[in-house]
N, CA, C and O atoms as a GROMACS GRO file, in nm:
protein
  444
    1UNK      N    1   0.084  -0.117   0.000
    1UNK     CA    2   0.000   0.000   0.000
    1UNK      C    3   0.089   0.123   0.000
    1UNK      O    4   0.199   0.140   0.052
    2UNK      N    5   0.015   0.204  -0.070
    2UNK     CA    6   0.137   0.352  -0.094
    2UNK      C    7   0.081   0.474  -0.055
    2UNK      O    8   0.150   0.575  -0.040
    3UNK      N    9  -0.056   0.473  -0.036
    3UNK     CA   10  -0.120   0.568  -0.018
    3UNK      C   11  -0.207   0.593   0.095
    3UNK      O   12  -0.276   0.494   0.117
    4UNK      N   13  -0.231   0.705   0.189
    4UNK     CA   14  -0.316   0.690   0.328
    4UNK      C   15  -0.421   0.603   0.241
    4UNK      O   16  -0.407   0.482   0.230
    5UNK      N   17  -0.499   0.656   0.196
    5UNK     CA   18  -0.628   0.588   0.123
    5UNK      C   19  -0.718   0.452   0.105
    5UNK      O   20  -0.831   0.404   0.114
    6UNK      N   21  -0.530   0.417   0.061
    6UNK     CA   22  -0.542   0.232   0.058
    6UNK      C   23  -0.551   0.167   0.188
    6UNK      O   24  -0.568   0.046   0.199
    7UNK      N   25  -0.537   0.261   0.304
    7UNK     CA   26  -0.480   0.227   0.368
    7UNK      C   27  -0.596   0.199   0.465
    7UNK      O   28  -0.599   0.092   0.526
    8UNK      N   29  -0.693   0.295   0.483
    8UNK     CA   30  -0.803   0.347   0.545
    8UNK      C   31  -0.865   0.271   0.485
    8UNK      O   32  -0.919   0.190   0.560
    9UNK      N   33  -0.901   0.246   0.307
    9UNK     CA   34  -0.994   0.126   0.311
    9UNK      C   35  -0.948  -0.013   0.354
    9UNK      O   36  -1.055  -0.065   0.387
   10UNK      N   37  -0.889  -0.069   0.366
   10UNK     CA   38  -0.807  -0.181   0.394
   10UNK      C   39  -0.884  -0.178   0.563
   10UNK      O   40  -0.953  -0.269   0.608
   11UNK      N   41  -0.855  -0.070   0.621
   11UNK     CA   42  -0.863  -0.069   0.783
   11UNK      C   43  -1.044  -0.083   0.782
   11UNK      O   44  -1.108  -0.161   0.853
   12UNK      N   45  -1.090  -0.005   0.702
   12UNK     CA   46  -1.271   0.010   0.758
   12UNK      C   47  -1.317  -0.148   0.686
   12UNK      O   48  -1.409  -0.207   0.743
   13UNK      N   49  -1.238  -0.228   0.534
   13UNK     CA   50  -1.278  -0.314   0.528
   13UNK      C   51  -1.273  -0.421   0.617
   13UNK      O   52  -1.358  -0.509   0.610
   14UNK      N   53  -1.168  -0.424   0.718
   14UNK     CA   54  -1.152  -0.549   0.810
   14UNK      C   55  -1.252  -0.473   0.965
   14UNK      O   56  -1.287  -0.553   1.052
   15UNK      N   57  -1.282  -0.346   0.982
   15UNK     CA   58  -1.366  -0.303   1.057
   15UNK      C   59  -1.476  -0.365   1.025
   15UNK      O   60  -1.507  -0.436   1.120
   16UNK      N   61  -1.569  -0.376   0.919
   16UNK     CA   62  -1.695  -0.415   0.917
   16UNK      C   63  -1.691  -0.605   0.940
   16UNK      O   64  -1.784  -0.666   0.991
   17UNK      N   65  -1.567  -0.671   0.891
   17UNK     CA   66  -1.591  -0.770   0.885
   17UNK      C   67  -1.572  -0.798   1.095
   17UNK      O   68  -1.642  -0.885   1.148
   18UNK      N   69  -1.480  -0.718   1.177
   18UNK     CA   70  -1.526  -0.702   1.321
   18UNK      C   71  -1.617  -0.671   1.338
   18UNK      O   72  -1.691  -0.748   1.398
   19UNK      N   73  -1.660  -0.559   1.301
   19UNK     CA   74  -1.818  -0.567   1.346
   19UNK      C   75  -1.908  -0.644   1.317
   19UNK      O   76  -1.999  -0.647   1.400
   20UNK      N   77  -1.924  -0.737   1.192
   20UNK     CA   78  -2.042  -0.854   1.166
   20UNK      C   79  -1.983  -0.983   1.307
   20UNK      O   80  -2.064  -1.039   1.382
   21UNK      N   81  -1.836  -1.004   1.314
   21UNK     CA   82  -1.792  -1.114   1.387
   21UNK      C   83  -1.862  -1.045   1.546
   21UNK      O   84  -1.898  -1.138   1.618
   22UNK      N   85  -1.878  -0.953   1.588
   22UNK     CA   86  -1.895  -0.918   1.700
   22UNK      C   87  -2.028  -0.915   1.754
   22UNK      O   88  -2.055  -0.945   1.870
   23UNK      N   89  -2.146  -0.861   1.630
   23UNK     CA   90  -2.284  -0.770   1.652
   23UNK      C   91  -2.338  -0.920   1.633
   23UNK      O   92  -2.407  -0.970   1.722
   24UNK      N   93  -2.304  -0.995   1.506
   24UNK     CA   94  -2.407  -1.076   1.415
   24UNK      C   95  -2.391  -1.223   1.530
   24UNK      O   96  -2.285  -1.284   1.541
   25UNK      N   97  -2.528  -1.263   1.612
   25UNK     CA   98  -2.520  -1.335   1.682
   25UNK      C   99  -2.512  -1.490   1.600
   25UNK      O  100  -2.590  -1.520   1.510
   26UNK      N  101  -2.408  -1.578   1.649
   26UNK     CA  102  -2.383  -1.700   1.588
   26UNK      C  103  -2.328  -1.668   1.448
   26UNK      O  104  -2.369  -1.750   1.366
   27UNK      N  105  -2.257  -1.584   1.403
   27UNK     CA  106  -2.198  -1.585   1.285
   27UNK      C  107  -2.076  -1.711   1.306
   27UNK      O  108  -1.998  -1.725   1.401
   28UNK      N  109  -2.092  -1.798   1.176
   28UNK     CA  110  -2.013  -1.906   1.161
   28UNK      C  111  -1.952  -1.893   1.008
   28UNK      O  112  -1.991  -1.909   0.893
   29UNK      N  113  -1.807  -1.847   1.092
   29UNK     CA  114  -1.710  -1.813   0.914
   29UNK      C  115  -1.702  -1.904   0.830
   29UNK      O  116  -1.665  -1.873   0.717
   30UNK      N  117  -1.739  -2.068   0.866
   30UNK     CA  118  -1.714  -2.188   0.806
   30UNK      C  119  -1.853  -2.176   0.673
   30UNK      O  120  -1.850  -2.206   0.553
   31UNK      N  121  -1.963  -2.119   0.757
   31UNK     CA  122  -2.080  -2.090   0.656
   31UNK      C  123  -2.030  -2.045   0.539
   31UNK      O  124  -1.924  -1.984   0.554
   32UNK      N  125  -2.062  -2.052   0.443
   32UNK     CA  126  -2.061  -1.970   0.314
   32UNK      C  127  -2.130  -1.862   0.272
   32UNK      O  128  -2.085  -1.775   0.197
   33UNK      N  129  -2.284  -1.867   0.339
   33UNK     CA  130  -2.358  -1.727   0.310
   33UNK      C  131  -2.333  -1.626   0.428
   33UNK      O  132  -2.355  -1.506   0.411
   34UNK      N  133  -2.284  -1.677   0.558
   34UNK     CA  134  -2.250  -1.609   0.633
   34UNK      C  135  -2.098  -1.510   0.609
   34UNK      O  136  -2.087  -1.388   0.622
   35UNK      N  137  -2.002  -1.602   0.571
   35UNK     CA  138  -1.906  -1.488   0.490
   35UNK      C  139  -1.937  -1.414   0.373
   35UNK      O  140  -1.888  -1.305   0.342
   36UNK      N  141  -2.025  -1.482   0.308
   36UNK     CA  142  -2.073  -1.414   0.147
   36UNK      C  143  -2.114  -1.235   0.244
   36UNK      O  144  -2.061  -1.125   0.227
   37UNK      N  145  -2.164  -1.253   0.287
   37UNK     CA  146  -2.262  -1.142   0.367
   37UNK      C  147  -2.186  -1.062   0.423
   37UNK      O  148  -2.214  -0.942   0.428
   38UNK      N  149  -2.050  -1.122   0.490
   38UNK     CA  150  -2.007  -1.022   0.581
   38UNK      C  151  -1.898  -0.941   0.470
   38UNK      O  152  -1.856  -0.829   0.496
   39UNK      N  153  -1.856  -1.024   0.328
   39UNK     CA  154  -1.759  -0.990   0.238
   39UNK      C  155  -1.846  -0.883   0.136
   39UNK      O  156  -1.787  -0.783   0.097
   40UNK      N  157  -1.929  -0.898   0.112
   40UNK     CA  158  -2.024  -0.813   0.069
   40UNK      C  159  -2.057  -0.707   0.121
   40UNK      O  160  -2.062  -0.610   0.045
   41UNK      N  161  -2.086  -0.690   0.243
   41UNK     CA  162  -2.096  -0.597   0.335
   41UNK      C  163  -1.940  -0.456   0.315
   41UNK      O  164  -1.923  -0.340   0.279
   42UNK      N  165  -1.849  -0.599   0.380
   42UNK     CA  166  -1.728  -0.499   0.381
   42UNK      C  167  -1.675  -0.436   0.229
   42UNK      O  168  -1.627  -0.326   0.201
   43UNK      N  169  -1.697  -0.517   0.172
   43UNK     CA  170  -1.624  -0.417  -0.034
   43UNK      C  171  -1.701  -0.322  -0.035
   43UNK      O  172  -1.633  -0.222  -0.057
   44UNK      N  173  -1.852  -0.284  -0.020
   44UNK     CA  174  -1.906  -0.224  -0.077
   44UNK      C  175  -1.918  -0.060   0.046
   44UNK      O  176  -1.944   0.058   0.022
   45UNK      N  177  -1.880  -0.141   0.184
   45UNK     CA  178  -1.895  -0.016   0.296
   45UNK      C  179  -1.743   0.031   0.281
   45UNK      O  180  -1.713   0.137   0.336
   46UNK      N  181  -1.663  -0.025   0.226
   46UNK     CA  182  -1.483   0.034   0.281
   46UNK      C  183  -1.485   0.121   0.138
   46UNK      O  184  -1.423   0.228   0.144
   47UNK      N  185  -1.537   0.094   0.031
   47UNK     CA  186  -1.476   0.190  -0.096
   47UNK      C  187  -1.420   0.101  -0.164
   47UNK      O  188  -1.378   0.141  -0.273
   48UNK      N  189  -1.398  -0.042  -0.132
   48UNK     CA  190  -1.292  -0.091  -0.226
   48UNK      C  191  -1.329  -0.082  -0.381
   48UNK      O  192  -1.246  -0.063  -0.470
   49UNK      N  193  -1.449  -0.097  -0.398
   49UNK     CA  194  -1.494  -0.044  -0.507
   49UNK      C  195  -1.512   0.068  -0.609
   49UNK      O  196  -1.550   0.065  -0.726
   50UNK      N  197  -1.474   0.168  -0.529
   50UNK     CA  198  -1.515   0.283  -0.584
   50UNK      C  199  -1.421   0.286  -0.731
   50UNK      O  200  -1.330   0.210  -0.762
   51UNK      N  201  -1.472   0.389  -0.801
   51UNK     CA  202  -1.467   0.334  -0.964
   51UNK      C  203  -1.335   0.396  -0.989
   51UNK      O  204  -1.287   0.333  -1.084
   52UNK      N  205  -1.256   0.485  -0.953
   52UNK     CA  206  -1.157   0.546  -0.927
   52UNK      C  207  -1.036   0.386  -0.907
   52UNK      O  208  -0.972   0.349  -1.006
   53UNK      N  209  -1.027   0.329  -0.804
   53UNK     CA  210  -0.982   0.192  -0.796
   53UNK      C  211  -0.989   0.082  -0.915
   53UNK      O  212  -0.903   0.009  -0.963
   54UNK      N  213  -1.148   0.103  -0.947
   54UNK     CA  214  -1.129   0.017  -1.091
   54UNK      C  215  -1.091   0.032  -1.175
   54UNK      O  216  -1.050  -0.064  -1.239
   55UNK      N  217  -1.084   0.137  -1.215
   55UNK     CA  218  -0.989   0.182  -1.358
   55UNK      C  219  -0.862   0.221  -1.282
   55UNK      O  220  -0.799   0.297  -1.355
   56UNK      N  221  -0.810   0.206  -1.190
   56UNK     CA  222  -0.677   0.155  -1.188
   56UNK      C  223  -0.596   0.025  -1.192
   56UNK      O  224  -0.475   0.019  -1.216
   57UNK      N  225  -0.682  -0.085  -1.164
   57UNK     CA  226  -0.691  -0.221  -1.230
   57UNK      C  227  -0.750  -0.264  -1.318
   57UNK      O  228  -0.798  -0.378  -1.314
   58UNK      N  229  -0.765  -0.168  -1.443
   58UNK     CA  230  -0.778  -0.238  -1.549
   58UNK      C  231  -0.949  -0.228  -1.598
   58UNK      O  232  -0.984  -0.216  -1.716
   59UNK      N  233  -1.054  -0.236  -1.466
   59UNK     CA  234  -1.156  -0.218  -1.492
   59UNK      C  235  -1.208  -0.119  -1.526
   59UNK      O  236  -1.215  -0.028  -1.442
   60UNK      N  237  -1.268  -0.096  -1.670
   60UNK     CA  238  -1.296   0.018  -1.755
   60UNK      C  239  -1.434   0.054  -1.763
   60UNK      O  240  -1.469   0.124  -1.858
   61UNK      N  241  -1.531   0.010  -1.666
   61UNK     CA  242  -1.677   0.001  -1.691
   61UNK      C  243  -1.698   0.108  -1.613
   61UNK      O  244  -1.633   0.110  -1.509
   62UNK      N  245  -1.769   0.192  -1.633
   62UNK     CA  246  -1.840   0.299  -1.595
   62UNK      C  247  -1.932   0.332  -1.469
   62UNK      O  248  -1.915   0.372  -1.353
   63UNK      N  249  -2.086   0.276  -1.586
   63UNK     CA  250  -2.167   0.248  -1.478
   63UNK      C  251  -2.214   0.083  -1.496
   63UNK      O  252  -2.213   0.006  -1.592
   64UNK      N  253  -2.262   0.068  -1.331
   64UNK     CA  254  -2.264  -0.028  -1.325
   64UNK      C  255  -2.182  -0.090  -1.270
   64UNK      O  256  -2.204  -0.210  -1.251
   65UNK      N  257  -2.073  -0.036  -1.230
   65UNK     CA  258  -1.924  -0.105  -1.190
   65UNK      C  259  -1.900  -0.178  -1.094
   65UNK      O  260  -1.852  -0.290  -1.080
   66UNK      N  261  -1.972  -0.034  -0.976
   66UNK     CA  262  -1.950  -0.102  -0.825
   66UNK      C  263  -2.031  -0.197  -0.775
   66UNK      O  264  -1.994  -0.225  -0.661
   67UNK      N  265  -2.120  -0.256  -0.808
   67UNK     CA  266  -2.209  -0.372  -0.763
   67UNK      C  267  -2.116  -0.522  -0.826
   67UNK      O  268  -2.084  -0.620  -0.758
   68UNK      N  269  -2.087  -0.498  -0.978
   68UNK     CA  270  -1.991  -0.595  -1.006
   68UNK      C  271  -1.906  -0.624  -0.955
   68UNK      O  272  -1.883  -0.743  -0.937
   69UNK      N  273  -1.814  -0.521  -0.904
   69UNK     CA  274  -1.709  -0.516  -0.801
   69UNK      C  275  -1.688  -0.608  -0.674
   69UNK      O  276  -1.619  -0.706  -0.644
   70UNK      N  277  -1.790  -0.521  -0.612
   70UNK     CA  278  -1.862  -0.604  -0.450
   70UNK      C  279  -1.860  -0.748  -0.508
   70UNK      O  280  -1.764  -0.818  -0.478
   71UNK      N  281  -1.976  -0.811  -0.605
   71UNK     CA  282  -2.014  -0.947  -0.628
   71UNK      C  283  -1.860  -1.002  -0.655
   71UNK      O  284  -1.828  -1.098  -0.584
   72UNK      N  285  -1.768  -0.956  -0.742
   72UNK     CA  286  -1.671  -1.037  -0.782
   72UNK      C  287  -1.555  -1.064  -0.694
   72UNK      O  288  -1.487  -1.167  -0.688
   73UNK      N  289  -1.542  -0.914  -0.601
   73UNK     CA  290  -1.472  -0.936  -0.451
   73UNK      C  291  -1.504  -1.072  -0.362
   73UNK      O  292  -1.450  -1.182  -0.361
   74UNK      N  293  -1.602  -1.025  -0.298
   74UNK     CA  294  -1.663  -1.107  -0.265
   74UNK      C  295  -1.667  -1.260  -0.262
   74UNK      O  296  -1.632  -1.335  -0.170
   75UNK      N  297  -1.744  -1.307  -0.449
   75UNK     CA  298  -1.684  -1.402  -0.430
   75UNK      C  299  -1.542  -1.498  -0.452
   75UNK      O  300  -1.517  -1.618  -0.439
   76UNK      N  301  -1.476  -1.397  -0.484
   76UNK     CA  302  -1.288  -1.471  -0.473
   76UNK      C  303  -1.285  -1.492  -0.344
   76UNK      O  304  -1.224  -1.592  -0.306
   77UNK      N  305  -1.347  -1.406  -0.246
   77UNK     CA  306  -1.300  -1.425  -0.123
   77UNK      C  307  -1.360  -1.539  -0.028
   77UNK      O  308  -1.296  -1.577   0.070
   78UNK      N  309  -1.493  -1.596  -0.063
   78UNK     CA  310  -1.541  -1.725  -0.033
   78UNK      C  311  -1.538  -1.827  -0.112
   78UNK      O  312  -1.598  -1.931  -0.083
   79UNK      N  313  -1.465  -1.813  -0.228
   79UNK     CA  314  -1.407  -1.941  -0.278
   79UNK      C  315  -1.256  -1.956  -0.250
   79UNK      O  316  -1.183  -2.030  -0.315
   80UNK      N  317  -1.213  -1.871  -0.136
   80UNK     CA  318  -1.053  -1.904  -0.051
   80UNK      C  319  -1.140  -2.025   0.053
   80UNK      O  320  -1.100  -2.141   0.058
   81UNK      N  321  -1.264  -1.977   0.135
   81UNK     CA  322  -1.266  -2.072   0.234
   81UNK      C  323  -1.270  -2.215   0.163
   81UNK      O  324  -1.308  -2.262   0.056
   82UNK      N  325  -1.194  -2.270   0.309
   82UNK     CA  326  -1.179  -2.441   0.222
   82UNK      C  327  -1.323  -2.530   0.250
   82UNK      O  328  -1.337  -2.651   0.230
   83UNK      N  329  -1.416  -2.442   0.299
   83UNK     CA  330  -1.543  -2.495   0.366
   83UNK      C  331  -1.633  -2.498   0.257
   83UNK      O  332  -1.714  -2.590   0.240
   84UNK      N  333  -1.624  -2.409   0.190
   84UNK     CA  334  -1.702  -2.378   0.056
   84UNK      C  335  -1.640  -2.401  -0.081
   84UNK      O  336  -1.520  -2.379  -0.095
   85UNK      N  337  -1.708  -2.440  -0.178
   85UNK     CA  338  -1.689  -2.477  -0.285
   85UNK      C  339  -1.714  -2.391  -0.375
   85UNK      O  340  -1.776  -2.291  -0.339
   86UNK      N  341  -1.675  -2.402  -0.509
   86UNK     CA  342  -1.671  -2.265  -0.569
   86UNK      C  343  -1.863  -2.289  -0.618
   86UNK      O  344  -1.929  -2.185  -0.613
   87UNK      N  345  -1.919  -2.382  -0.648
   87UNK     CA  346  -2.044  -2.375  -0.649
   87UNK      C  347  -2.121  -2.335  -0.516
   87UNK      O  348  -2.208  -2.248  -0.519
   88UNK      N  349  -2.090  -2.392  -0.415
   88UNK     CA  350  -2.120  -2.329  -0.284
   88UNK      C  351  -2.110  -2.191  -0.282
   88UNK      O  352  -2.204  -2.116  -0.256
   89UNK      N  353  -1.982  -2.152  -0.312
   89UNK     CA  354  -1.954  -1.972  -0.266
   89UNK      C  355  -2.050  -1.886  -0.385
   89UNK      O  356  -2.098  -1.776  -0.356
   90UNK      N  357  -2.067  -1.937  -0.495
   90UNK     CA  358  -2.160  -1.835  -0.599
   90UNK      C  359  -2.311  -1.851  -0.512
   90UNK      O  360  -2.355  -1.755  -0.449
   91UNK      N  361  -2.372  -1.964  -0.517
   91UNK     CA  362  -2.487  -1.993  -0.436
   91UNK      C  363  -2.498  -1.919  -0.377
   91UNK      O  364  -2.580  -1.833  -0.409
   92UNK      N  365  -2.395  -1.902  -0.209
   92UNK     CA  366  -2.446  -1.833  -0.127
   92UNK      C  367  -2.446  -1.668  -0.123
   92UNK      O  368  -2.507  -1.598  -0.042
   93UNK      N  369  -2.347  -1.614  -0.250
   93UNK     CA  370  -2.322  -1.480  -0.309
   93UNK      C  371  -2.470  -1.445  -0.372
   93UNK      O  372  -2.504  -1.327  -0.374
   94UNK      N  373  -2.543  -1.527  -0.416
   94UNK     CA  374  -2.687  -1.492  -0.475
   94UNK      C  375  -2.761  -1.430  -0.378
   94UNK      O  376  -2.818  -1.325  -0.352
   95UNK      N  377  -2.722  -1.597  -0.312
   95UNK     CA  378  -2.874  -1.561  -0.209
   95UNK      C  379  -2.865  -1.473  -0.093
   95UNK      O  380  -2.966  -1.453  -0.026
   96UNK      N  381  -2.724  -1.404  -0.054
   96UNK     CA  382  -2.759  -1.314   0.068
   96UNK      C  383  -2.728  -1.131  -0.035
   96UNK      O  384  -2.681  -1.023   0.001
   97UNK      N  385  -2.772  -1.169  -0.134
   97UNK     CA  386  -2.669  -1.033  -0.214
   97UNK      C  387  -2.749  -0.958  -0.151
   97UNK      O  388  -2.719  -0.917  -0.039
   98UNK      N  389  -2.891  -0.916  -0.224
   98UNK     CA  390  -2.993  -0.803  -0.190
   98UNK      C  391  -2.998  -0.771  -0.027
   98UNK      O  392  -3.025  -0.658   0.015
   99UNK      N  393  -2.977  -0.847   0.031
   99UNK     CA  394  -3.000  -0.792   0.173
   99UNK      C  395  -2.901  -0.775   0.229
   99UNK      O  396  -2.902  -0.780   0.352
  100UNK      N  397  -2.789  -0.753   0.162
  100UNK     CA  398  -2.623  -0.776   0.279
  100UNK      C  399  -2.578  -0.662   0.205
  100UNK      O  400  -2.496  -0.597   0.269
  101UNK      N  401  -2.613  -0.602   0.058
  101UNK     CA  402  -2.560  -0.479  -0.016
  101UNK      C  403  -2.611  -0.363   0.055
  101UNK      O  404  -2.549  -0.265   0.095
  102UNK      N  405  -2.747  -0.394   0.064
  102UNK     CA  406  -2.856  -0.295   0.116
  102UNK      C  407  -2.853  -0.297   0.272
  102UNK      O  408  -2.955  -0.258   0.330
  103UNK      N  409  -2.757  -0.334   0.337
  103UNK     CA  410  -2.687  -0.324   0.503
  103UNK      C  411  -2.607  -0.218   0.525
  103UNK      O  412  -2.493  -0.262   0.510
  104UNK      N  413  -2.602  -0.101   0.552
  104UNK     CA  414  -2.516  -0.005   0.583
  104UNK      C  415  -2.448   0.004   0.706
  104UNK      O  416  -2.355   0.078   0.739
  105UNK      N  417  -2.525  -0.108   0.787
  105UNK     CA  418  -2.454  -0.098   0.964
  105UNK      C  419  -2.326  -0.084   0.928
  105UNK      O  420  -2.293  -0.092   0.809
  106UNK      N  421  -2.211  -0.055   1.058
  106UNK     CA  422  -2.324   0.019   1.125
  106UNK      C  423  -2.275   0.214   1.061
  106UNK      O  424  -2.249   0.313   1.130
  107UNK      N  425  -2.280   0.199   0.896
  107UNK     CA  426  -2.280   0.351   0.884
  107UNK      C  427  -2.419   0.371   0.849
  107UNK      O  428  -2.519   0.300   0.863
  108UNK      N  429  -2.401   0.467   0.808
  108UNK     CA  430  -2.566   0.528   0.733
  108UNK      C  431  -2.575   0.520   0.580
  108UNK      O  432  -2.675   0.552   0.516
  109UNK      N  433  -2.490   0.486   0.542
  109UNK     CA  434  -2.475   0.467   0.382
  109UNK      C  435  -2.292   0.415   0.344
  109UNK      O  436  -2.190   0.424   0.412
  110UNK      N  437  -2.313   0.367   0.225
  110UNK     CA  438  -2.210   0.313   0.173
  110UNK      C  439  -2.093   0.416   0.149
  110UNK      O  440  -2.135   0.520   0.099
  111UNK      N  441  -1.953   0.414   0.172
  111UNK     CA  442  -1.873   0.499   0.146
  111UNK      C  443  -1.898   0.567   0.001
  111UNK      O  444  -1.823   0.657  -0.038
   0.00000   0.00000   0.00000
């Protein structure tokens, strides 16, 4: 990391994933929709997305970007757990999307 920036999202992204491990009663990281949710949560609340970032890797899409973003974060990051399968980790990326994007805890809106 080279920049405060990277640095601060990096920090608020592993903040939200403390705060789901802390608030969210019985969260089990071994789950798959339970990390889908908390990884979803964190890309889309830290900025990692923001479109500024994507067209510095290459991603040239406009609009539309940052939801792709989140989903594709996301799921690289629950097809690391060895608990989930890469059919498992898309599955559970479906099914908690709409309600884990649309989670702002605990800000008031998405960075």
């Amino acid at each position: 990391m080279r920049r405060q920036d990277e640095i601060n999202q990096v920090i608020i992204h592993e903040l939200v994933h403390a705060y789901d491990d802390c608030v969210v009663k019985n969260i089990d990281w071994k789950n798959c929709a339970h990390q889908a949710c908390s990884e979803i949560r964190a890309n889309h609340l830290s900025g990692n997305c923001h479109y500024k970032r994507e067209l510095m890797k290459g991603f040239l899409k406009i609009k539309g970007h940052e939801p792709e973003c989140v989903k594709r974060r996301a799921l690289l990051s629950v097809k690391n757990n060895p608990h989930c399968s890469e059919k498992a980790a898309e599955a559970a990326v479906e099914k908690v999307w709409d309600m884990c994007y649309n989670d702002p805890r605990p800000f008031d809106k998405a960075l």
